[in-house]
C-alpha positions as CSV (number, residue, x, y, z in Angstrom):
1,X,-27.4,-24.5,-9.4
2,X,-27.5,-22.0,-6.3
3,X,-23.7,-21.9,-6.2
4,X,-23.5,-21.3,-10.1
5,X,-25.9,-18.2,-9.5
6,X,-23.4,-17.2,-6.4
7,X,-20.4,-17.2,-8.3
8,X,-21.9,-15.2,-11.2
9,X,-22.7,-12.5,-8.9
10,X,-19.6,-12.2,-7.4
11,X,-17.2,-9.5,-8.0
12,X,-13.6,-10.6,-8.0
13,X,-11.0,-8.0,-7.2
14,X,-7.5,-8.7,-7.9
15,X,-5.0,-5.7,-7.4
16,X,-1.4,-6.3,-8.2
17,X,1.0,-4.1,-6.7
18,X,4.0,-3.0,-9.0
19,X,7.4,-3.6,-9.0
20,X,10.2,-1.9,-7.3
21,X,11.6,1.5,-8.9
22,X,13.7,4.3,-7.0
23,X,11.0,6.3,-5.5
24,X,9.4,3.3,-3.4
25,X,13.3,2.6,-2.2
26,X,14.0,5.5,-1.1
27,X,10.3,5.6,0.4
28,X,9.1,9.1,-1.6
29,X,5.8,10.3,-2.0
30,X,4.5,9.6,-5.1
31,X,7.8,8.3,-5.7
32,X,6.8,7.8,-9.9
33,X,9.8,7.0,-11.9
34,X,10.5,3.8,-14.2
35,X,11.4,0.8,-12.8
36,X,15.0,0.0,-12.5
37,X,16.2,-2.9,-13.7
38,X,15.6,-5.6,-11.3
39,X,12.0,-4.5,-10.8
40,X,11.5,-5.3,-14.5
41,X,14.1,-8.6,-14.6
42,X,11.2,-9.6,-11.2
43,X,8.1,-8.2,-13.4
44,X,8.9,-10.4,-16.3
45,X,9.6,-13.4,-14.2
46,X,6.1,-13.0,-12.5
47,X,4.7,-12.7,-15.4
48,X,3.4,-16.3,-15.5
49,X,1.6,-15.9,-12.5
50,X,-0.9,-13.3,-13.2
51,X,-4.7,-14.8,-13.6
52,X,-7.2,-14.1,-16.5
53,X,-9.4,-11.5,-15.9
54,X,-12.4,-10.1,-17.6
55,X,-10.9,-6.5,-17.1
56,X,-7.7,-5.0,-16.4
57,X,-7.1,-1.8,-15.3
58,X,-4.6,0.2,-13.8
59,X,-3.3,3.1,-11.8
60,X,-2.2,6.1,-14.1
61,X,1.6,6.2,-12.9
62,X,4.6,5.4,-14.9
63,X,5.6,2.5,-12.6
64,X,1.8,0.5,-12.7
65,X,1.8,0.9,-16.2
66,X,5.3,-0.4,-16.9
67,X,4.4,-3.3,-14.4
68,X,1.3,-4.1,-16.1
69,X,3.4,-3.7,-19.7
70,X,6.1,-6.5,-18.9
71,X,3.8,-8.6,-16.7
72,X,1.5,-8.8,-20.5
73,X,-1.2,-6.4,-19.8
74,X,-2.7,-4.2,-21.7
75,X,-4.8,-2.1,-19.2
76,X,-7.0,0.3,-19.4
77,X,-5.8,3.3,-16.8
78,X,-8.2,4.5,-14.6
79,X,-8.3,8.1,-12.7
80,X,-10.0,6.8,-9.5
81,X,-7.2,4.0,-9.4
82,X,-4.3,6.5,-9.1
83,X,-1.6,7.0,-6.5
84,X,-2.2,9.1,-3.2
85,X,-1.7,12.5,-4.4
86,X,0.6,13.9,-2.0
87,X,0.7,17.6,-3.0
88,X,3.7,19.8,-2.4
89,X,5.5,16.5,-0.7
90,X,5.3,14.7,-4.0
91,X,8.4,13.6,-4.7
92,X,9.9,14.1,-1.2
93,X,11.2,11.4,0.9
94,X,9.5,10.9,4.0
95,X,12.1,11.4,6.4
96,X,13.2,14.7,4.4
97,X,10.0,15.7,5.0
98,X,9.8,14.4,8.6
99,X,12.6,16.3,9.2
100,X,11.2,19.4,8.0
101,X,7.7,19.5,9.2
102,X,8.0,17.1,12.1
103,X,3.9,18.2,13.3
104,X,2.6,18.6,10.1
105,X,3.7,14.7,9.8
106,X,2.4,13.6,12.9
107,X,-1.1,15.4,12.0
108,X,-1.2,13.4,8.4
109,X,-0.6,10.1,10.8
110,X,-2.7,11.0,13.7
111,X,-6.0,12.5,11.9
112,X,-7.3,10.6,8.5
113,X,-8.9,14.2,7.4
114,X,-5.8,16.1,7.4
115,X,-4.0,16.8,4.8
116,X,-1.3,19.6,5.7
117,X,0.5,18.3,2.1
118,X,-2.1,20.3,0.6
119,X,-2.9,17.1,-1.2
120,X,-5.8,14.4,-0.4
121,X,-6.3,13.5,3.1
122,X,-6.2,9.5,4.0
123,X,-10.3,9.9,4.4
124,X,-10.5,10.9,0.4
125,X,-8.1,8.7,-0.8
126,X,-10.4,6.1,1.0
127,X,-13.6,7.5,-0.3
128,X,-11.9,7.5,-3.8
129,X,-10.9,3.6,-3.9
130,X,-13.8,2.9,-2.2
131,X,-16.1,4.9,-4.3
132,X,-14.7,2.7,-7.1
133,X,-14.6,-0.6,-5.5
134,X,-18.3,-0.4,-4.3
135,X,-19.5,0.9,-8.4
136,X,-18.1,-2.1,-9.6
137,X,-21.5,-4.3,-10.8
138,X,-22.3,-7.8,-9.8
139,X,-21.5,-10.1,-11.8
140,X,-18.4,-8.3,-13.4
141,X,-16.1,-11.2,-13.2
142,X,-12.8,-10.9,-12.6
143,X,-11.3,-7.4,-12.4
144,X,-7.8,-6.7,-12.5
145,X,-5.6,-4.1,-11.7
146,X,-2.2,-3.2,-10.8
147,X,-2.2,-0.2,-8.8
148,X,0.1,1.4,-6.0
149,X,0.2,0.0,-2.3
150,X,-1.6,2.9,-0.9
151,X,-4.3,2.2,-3.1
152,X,-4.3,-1.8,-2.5
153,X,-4.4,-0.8,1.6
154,X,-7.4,1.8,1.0
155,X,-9.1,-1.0,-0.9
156,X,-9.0,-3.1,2.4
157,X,-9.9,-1.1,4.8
158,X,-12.7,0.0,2.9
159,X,-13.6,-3.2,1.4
160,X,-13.3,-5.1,5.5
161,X,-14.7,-1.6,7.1
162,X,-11.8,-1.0,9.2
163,X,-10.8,1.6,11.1
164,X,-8.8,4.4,9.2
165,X,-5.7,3.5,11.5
166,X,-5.5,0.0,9.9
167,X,-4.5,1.7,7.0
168,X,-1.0,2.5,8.5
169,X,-0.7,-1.7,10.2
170,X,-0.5,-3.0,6.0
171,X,2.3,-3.4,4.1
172,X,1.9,-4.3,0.3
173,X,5.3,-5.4,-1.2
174,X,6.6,-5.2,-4.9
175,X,4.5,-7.5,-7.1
176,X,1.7,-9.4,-4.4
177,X,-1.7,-9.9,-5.3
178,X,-4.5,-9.1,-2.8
179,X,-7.8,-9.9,-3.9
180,X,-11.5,-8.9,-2.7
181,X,-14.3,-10.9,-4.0
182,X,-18.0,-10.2,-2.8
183,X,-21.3,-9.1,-3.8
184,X,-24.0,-6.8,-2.4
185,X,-21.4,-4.7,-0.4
186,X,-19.8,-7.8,1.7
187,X,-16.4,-8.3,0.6
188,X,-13.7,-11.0,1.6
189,X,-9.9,-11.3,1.8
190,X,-7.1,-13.1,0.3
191,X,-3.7,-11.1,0.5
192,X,-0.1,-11.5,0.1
193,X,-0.2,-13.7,-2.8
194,X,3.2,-13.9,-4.8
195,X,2.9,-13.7,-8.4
């Protein structure tokens, strides 16, 4: 009985990261553009791997919700869910920009409150995805969203209270599922799940 009363208090997070497109490829910033086609011939086939959930959300770009689309979802986009906004280096590849601005990138890497993009600094998009992950109720069952990798790694550093330079030692690949499950602000890990 003790265990039933556990498991219906814990929150289960389950973030699916989308499939390849041209803009995470070529390693852009807010690289949004549709997927090409063997990201969605890779979607579909994933598809039969994606668990129930009592929710599903996602991330507001093009790419999440084309993911979610041919994976059989029919989320619900949230705003607190969305991509790292990157500014005026949106759409810029990173070693363009390195290139260009060689201190204002080591300053975005170096310090998690700067933001020389004129966009959101590492510390906000963490306070963001946090924000959200820590409002989500007990006893919410399942929720499910497919969202970009930046967002999946500010989910666990938040979620395991790392350090803000863990943020840069993650990778997230092309349709993995990480999922957080807790309650009453402890959360726990699985990661790197294929679909």
């Amino acid at each position: 009985m003790v265990h039933g009363v556990e498991s219906a208090l814990t929150v289960r997070v389950i973030l699916i990261s989308p499939a390849m497109n041209p803009g995470l490829r070529e390693a852009r910033f807010e690289g949004d553009a549709p997927l090409d086609e063997a990201g969605t011939r890779r979607a579909r086939a994933a598809a039969g791997g994606v668990p129930d959930a009592d929710l599903c959300l996602s991330g507001g770009s093009e790419r999440c919700l084309r993911t979610a689309e041919v994976l059989g979802l029919q989320p619900v986009s949230e705003l607190a869910l969305a991509d790292w906004a990157m500014g005026r280096w949106r759409g810029k590849r990173l070693s363009d920009v390195s290139d260009s601005e060689p201190e204002a990138v080591a300053s975005w890497l170096a310090d998690p409150d700067a933001a020389p993009h004129g966009g959101e600094s590492l510390s906000n998009l963490s306070a963001r995805v946090g924000g959200w992950l820590d409002g989500l109720e007990e006893g919410s069952g399942r929720v499910l969203a497919v969202v970009e990798p930046a967002v999946v790694r500010a989910a666990i550093v938040h979620g395991l209270g790392l350090p803000s330079s863990a943020f840069w030692r993650l990778d997230v690949p092309p349709l993995t599922r990480t999922e957080l499950s807790g309650r009453q602000g402890r959360w726990n890990l699985m990661c790197g799940q294929a679909l």
